[in-house]
PDB file with one MODEL, atoms N, CA, C and O in Angstrom:
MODEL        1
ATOM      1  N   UNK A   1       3.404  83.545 157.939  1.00  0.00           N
ATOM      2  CA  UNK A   1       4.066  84.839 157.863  1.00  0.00           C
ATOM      3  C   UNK A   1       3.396  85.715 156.796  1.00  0.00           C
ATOM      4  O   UNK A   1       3.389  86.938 156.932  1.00  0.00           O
ATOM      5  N   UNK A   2       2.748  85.021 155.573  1.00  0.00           N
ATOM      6  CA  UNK A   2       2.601  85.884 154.426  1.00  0.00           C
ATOM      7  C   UNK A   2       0.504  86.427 155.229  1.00  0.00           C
ATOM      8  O   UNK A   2      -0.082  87.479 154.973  1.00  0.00           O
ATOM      9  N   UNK A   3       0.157  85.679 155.808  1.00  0.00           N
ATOM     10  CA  UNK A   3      -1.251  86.534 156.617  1.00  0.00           C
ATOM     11  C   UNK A   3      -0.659  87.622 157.603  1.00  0.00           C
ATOM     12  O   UNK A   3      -1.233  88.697 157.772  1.00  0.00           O
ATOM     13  N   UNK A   4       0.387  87.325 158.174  1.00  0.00           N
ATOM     14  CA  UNK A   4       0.835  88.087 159.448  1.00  0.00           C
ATOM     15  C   UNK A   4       1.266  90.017 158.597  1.00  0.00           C
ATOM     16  O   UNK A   4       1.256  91.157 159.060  1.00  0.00           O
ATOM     17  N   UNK A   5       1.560  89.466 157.320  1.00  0.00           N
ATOM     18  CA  UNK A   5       2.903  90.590 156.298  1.00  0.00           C
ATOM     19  C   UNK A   5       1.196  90.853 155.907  1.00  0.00           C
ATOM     20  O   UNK A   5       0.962  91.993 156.308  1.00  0.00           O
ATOM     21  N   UNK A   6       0.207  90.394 155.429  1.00  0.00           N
ATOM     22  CA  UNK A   6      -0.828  91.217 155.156  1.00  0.00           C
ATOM     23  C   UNK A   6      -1.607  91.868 155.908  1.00  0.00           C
ATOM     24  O   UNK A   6      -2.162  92.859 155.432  1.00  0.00           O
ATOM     25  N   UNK A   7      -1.821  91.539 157.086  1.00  0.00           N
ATOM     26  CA  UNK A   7      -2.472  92.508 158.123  1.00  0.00           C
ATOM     27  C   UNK A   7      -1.459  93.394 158.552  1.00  0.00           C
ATOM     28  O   UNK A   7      -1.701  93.746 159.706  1.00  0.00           O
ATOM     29  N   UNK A   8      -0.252  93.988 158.032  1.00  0.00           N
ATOM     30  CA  UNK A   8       0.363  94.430 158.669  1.00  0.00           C
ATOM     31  C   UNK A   8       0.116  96.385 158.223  1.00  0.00           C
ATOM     32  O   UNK A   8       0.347  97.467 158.764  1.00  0.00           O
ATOM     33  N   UNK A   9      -0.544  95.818 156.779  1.00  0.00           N
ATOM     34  CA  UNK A   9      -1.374  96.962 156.319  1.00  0.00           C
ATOM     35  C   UNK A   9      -2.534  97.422 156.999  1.00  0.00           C
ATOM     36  O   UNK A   9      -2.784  98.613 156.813  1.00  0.00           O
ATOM     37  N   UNK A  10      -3.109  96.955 157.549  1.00  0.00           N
ATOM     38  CA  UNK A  10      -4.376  96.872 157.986  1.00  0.00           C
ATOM     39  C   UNK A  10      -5.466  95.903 158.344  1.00  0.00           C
ATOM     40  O   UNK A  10      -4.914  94.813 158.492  1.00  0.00           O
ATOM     41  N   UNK A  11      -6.993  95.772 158.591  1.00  0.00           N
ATOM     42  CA  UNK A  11      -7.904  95.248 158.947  1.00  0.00           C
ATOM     43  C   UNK A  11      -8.226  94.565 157.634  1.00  0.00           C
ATOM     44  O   UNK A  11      -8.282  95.260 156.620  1.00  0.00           O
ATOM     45  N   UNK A  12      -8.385  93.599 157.586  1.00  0.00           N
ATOM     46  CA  UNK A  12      -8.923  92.342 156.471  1.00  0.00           C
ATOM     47  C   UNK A  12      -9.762  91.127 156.699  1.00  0.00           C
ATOM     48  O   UNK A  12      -9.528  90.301 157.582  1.00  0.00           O
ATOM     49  N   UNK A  13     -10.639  91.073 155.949  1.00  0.00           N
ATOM     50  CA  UNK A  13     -11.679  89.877 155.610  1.00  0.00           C
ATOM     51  C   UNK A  13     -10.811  88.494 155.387  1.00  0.00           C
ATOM     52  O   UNK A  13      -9.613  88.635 155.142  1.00  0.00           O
ATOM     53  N   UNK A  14     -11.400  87.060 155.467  1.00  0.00           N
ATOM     54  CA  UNK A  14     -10.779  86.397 154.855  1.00  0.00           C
ATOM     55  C   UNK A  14     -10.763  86.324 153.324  1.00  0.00           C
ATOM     56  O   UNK A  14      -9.779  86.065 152.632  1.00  0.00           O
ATOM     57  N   UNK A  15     -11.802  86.548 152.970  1.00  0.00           N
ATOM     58  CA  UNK A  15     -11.652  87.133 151.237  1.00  0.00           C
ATOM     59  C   UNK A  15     -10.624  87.477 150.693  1.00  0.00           C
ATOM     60  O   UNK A  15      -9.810  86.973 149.919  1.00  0.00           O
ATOM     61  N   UNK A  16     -10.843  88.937 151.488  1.00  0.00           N
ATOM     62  CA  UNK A  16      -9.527  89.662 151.063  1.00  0.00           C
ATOM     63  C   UNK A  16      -7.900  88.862 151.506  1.00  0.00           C
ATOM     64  O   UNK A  16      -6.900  89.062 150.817  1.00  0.00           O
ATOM     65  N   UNK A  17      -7.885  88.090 152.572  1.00  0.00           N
ATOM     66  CA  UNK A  17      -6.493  87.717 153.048  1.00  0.00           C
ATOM     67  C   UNK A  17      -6.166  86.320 151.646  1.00  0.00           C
ATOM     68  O   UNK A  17      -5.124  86.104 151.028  1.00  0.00           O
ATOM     69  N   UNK A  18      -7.527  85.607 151.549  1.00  0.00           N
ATOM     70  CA  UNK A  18      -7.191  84.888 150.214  1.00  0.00           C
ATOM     71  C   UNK A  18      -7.275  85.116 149.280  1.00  0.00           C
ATOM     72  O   UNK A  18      -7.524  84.129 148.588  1.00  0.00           O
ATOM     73  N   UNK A  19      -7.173  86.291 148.597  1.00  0.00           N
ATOM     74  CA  UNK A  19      -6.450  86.625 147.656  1.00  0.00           C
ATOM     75  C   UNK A  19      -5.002  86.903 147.427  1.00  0.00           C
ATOM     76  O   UNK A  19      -4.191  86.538 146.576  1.00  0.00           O
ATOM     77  N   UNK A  20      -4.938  87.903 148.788  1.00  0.00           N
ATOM     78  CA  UNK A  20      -3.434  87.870 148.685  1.00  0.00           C
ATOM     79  C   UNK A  20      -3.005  86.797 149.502  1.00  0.00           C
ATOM     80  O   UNK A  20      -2.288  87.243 150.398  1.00  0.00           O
ATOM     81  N   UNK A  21      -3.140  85.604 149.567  1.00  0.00           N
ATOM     82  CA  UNK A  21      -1.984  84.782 150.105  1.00  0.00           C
ATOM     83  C   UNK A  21      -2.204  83.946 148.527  1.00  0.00           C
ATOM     84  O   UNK A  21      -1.254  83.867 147.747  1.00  0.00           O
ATOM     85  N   UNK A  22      -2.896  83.646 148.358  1.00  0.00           N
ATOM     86  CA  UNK A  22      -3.219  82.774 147.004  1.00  0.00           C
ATOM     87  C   UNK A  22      -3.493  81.341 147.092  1.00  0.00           C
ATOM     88  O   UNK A  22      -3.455  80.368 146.339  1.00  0.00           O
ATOM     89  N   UNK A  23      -3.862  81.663 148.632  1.00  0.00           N
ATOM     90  CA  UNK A  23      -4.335  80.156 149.113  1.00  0.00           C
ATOM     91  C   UNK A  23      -5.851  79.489 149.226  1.00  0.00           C
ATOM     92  O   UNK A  23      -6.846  80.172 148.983  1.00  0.00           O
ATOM     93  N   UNK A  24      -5.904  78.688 149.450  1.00  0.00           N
ATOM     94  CA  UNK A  24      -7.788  77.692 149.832  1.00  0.00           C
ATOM     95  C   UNK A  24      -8.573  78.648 150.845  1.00  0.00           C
ATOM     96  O   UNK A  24      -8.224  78.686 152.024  1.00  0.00           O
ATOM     97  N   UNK A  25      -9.358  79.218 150.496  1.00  0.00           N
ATOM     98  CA  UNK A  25      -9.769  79.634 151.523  1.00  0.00           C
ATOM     99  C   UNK A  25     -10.008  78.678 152.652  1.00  0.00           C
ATOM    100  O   UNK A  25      -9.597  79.463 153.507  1.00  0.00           O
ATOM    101  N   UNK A  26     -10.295  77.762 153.254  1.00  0.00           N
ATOM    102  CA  UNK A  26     -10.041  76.781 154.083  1.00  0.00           C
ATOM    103  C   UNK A  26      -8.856  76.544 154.664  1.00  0.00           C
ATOM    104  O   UNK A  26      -8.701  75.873 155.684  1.00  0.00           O
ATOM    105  N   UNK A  27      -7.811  77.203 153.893  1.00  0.00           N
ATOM    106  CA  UNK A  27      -6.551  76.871 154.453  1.00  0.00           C
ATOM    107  C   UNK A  27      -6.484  78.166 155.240  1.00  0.00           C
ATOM    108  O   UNK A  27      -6.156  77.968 156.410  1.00  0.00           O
ATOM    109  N   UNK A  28      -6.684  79.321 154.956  1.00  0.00           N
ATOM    110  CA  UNK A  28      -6.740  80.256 155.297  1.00  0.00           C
ATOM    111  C   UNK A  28      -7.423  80.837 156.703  1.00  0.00           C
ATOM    112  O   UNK A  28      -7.022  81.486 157.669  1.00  0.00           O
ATOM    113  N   UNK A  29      -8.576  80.286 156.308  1.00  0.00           N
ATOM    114  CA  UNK A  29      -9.019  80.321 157.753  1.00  0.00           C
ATOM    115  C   UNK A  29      -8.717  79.917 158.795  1.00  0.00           C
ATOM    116  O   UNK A  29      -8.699  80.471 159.894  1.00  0.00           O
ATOM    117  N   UNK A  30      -8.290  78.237 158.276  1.00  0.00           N
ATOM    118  CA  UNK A  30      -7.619  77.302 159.592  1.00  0.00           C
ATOM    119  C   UNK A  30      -6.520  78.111 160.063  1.00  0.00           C
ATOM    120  O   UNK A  30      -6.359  77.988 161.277  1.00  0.00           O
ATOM    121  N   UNK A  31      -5.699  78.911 159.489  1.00  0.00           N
ATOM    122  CA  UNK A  31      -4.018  79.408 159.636  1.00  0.00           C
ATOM    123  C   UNK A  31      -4.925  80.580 160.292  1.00  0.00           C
ATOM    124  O   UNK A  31      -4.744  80.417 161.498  1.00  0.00           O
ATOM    125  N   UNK A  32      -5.758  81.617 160.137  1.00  0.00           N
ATOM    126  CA  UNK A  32      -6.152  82.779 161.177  1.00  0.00           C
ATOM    127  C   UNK A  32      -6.601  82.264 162.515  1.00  0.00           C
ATOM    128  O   UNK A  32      -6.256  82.740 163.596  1.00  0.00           O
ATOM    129  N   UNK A  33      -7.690  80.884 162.267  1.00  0.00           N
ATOM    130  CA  UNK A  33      -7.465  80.309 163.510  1.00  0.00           C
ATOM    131  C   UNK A  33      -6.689  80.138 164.860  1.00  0.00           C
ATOM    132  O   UNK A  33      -7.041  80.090 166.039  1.00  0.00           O
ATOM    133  N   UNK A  34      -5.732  80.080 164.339  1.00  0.00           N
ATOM    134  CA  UNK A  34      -4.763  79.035 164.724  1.00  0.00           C
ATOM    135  C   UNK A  34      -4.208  80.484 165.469  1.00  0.00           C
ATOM    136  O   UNK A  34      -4.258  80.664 166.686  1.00  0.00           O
ATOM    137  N   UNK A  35      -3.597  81.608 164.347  1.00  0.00           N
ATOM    138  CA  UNK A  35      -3.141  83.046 164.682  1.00  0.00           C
ATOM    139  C   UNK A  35      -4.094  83.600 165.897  1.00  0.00           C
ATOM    140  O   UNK A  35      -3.608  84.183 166.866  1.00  0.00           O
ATOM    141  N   UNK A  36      -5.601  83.343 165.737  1.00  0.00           N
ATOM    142  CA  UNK A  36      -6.247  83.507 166.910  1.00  0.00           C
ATOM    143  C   UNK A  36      -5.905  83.387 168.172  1.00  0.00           C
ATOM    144  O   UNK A  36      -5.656  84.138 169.116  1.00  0.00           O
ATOM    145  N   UNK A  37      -5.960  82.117 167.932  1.00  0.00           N
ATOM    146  CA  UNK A  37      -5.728  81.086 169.873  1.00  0.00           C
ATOM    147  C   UNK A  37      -4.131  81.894 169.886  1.00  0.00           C
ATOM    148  O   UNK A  37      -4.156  82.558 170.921  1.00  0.00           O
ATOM    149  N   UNK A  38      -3.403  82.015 169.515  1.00  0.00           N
ATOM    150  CA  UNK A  38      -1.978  82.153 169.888  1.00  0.00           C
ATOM    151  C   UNK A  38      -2.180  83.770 170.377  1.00  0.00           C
ATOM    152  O   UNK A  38      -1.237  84.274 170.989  1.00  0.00           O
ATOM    153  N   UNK A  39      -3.242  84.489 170.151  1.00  0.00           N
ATOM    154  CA  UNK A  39      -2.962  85.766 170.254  1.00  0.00           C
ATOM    155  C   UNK A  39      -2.108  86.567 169.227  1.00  0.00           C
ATOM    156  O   UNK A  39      -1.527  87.650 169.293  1.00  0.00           O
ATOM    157  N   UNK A  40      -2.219  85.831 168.463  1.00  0.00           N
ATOM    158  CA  UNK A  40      -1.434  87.184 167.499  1.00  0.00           C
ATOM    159  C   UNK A  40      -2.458  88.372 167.049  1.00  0.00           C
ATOM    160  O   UNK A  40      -2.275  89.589 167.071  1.00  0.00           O
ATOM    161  N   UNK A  41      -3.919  87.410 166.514  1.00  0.00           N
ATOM    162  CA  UNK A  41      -5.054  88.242 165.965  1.00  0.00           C
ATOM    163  C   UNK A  41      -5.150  88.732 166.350  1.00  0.00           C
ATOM    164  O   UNK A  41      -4.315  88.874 167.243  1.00  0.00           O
ATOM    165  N   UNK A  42      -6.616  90.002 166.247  1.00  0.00           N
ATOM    166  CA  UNK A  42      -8.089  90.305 167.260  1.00  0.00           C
ATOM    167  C   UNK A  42      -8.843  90.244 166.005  1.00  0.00           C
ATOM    168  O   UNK A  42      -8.382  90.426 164.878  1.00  0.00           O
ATOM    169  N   UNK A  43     -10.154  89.945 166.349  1.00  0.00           N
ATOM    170  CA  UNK A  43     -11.061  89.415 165.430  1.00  0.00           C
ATOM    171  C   UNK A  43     -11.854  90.331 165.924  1.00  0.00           C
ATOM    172  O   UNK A  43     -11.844  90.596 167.126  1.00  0.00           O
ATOM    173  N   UNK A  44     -12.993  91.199 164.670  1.00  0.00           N
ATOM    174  CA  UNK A  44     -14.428  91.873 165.057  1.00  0.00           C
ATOM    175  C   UNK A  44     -15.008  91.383 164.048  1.00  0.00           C
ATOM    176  O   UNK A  44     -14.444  90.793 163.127  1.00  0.00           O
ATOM    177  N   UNK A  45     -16.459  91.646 164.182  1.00  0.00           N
ATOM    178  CA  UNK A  45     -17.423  91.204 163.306  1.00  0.00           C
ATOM    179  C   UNK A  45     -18.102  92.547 162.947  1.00  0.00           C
ATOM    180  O   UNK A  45     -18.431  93.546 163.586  1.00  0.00           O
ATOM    181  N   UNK A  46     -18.181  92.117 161.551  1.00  0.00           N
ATOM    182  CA  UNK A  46     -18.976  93.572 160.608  1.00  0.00           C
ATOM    183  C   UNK A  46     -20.080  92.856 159.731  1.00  0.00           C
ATOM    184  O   UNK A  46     -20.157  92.689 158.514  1.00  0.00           O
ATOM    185  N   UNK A  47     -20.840  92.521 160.691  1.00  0.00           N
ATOM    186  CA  UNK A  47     -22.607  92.190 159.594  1.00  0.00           C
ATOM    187  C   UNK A  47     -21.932  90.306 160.132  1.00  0.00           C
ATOM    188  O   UNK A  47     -21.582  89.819 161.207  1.00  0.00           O
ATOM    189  N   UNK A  48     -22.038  89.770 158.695  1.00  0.00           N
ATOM    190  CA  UNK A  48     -21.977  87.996 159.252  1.00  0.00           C
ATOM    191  C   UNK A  48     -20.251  87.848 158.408  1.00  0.00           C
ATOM    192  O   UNK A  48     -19.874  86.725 158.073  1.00  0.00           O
ATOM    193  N   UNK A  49     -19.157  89.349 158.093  1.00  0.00           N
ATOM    194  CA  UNK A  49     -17.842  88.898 158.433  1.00  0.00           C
ATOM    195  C   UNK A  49     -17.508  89.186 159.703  1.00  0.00           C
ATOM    196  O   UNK A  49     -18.151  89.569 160.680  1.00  0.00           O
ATOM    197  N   UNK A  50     -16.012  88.844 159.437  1.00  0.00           N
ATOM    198  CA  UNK A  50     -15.205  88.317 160.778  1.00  0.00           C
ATOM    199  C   UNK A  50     -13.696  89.193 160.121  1.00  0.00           C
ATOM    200  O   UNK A  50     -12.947  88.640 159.315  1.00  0.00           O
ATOM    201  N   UNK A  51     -13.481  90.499 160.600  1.00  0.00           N
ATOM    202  CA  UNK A  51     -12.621  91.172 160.539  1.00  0.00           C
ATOM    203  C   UNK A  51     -11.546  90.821 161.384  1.00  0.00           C
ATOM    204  O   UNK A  51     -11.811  90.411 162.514  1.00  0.00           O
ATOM    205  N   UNK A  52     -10.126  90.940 160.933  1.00  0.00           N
ATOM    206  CA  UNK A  52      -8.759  90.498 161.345  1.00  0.00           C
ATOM    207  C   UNK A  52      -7.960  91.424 161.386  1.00  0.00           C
ATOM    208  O   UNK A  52      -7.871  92.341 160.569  1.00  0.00           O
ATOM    209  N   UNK A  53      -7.199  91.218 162.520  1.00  0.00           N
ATOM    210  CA  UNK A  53      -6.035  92.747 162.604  1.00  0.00           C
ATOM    211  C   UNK A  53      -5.303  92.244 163.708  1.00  0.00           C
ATOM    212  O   UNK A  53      -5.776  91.688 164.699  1.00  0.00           O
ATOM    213  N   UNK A  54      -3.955  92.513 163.431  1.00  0.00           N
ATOM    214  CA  UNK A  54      -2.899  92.100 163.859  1.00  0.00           C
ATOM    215  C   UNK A  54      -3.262  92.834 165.689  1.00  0.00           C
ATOM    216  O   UNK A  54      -3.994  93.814 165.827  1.00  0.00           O
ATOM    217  N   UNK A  55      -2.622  92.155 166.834  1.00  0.00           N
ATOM    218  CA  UNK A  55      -3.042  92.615 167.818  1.00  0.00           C
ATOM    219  C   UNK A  55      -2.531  94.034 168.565  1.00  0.00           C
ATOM    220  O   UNK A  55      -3.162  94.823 169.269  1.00  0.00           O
ATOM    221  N   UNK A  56      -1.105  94.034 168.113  1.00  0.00           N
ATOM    222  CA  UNK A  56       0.022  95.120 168.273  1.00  0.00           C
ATOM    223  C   UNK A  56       0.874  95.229 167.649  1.00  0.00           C
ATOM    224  O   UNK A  56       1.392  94.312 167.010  1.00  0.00           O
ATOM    225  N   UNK A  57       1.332  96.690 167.680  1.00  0.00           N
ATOM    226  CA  UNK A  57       2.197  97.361 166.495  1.00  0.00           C
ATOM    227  C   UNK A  57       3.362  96.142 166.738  1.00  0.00           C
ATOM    228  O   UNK A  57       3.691  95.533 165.719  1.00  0.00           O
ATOM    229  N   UNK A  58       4.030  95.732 168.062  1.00  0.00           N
ATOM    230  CA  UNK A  58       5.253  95.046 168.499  1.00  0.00           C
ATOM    231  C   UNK A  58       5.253  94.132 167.386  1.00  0.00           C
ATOM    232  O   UNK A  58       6.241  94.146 166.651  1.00  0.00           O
ATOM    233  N   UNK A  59       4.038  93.116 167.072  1.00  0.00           N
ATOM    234  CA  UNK A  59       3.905  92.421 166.264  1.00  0.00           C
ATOM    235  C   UNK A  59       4.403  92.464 164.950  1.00  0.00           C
ATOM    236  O   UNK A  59       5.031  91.551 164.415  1.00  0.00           O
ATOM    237  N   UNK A  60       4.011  93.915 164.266  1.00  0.00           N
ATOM    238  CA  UNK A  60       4.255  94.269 163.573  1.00  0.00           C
ATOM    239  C   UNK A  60       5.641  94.474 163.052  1.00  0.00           C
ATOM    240  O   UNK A  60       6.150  93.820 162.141  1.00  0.00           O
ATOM    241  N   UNK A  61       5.951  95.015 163.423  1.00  0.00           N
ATOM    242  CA  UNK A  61       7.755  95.399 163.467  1.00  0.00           C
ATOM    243  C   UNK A  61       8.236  94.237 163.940  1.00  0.00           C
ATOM    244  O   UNK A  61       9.450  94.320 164.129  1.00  0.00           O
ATOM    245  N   UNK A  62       7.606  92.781 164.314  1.00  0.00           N
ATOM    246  CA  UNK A  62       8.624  91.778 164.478  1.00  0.00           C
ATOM    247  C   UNK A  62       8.330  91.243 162.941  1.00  0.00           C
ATOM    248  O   UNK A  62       9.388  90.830 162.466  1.00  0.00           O
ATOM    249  N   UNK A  63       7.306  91.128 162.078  1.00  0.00           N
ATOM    250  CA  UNK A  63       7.014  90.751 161.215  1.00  0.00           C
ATOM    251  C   UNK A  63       8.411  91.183 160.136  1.00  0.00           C
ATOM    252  O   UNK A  63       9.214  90.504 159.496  1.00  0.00           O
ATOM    253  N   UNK A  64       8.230  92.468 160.304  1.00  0.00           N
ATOM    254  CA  UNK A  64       9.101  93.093 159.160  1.00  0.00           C
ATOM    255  C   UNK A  64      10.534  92.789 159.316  1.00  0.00           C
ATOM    256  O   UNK A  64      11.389  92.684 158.435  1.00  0.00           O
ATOM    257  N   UNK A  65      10.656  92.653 160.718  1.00  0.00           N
ATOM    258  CA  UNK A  65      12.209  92.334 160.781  1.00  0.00           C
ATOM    259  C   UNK A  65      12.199  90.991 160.210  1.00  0.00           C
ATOM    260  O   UNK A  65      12.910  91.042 159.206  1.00  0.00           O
ATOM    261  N   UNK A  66      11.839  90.079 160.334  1.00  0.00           N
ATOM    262  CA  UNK A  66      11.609  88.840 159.890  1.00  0.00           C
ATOM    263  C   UNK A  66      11.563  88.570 158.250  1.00  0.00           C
ATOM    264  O   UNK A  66      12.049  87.627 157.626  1.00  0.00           O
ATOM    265  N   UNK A  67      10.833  89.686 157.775  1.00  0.00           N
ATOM    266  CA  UNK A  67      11.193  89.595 156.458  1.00  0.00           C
ATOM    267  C   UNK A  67      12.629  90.481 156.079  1.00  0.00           C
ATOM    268  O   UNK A  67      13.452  90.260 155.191  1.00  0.00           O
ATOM    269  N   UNK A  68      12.604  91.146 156.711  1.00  0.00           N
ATOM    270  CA  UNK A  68      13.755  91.726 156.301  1.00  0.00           C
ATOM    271  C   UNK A  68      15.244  90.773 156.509  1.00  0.00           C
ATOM    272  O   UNK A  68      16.135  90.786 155.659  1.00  0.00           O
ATOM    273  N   UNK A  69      15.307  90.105 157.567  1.00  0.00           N
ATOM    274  CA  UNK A  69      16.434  88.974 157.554  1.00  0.00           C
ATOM    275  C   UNK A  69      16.127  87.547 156.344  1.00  0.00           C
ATOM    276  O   UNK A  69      16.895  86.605 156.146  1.00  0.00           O
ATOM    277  N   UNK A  70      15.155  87.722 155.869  1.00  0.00           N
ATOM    278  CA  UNK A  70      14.698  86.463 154.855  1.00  0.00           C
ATOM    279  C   UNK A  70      15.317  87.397 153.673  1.00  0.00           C
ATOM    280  O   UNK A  70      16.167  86.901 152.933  1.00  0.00           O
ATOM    281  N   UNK A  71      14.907  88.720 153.492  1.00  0.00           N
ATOM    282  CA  UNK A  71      15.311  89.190 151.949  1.00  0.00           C
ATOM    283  C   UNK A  71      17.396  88.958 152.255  1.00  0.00           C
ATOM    284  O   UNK A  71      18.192  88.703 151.351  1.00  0.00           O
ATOM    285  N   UNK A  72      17.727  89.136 153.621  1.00  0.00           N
ATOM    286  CA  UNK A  72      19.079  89.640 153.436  1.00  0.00           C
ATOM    287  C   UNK A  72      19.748  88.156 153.308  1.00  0.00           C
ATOM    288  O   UNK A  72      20.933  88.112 152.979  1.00  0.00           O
ATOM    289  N   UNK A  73      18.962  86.795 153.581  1.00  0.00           N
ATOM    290  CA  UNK A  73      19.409  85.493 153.367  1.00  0.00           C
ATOM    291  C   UNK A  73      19.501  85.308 151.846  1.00  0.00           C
ATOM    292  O   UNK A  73      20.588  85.253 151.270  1.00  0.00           O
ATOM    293  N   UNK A  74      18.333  85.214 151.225  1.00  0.00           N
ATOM    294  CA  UNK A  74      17.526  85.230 149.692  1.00  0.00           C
ATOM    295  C   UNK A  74      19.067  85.819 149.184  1.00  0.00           C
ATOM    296  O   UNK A  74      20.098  85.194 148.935  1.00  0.00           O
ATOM    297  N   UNK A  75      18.764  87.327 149.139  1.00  0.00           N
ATOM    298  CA  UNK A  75      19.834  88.140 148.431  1.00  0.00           C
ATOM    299  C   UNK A  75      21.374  88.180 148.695  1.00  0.00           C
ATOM    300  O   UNK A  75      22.055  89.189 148.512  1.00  0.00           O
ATOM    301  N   UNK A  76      21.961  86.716 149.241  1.00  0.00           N
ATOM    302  CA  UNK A  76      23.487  86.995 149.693  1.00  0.00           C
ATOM    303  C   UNK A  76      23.728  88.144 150.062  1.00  0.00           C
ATOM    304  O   UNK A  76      24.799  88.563 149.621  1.00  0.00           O
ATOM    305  N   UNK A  77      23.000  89.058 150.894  1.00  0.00           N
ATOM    306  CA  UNK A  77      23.326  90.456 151.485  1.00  0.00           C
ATOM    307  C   UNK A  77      24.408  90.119 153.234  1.00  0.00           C
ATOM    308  O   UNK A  77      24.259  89.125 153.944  1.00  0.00           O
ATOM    309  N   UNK A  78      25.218  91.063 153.450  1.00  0.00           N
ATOM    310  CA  UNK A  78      25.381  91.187 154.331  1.00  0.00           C
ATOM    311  C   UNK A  78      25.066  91.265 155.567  1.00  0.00           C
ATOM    312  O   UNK A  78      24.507  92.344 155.762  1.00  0.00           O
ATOM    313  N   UNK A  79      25.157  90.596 156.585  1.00  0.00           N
ATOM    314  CA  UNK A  79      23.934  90.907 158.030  1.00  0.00           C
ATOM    315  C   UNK A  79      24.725  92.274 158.508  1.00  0.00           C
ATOM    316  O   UNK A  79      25.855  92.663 158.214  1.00  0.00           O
ATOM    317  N   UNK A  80      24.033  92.673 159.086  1.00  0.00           N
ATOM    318  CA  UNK A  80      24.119  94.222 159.540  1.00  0.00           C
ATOM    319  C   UNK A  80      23.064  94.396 160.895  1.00  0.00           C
ATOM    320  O   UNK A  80      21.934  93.948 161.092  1.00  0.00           O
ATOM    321  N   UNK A  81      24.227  95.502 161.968  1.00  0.00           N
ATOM    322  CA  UNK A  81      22.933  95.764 162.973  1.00  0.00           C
ATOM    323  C   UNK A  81      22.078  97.113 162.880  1.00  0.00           C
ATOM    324  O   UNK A  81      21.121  97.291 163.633  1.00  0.00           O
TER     325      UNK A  81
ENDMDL
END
């Protein structure tokens, strides 16, 4: 979820995605992998990287809802529609 919540900004390197996850880069890759085959990604290449971006906005806005029901668990908040 926390690669899915960073492309949700935009197009990213794995570099850049391991920094902000704060993970192995190895781990990182395996987990975009993986986001690959499932279709969540799309992958382009710029020189010898491998650019990442979420595949559709739908995606997107499922992401956020997703965090947004995690902050309202976290924070004893009320569920609400």
């Amino acid at each position: 979820l926390t690669l899915l919540h960073a492309l949700t900004g935009g197009e990213a390197d794995v570099t850049t995605l391991t920094e902000v996850c704060g993970a192995a880069r190895p781990a990182v890759s395996q987990h975009l992998a993986r986001l690959r085959l499932a279709g969540l990604v799309d992958t382009r290449k710029e020189g010898r990287r491998v650019i990442y971006s979420l595949r559709d906005g739908h995606l997107r806005r499922l992401v956020d809802e997703a965090l947004n029901v995690a902050d309202h668990r976290i924070g004893d908040r009320p569920p609400h529609d």
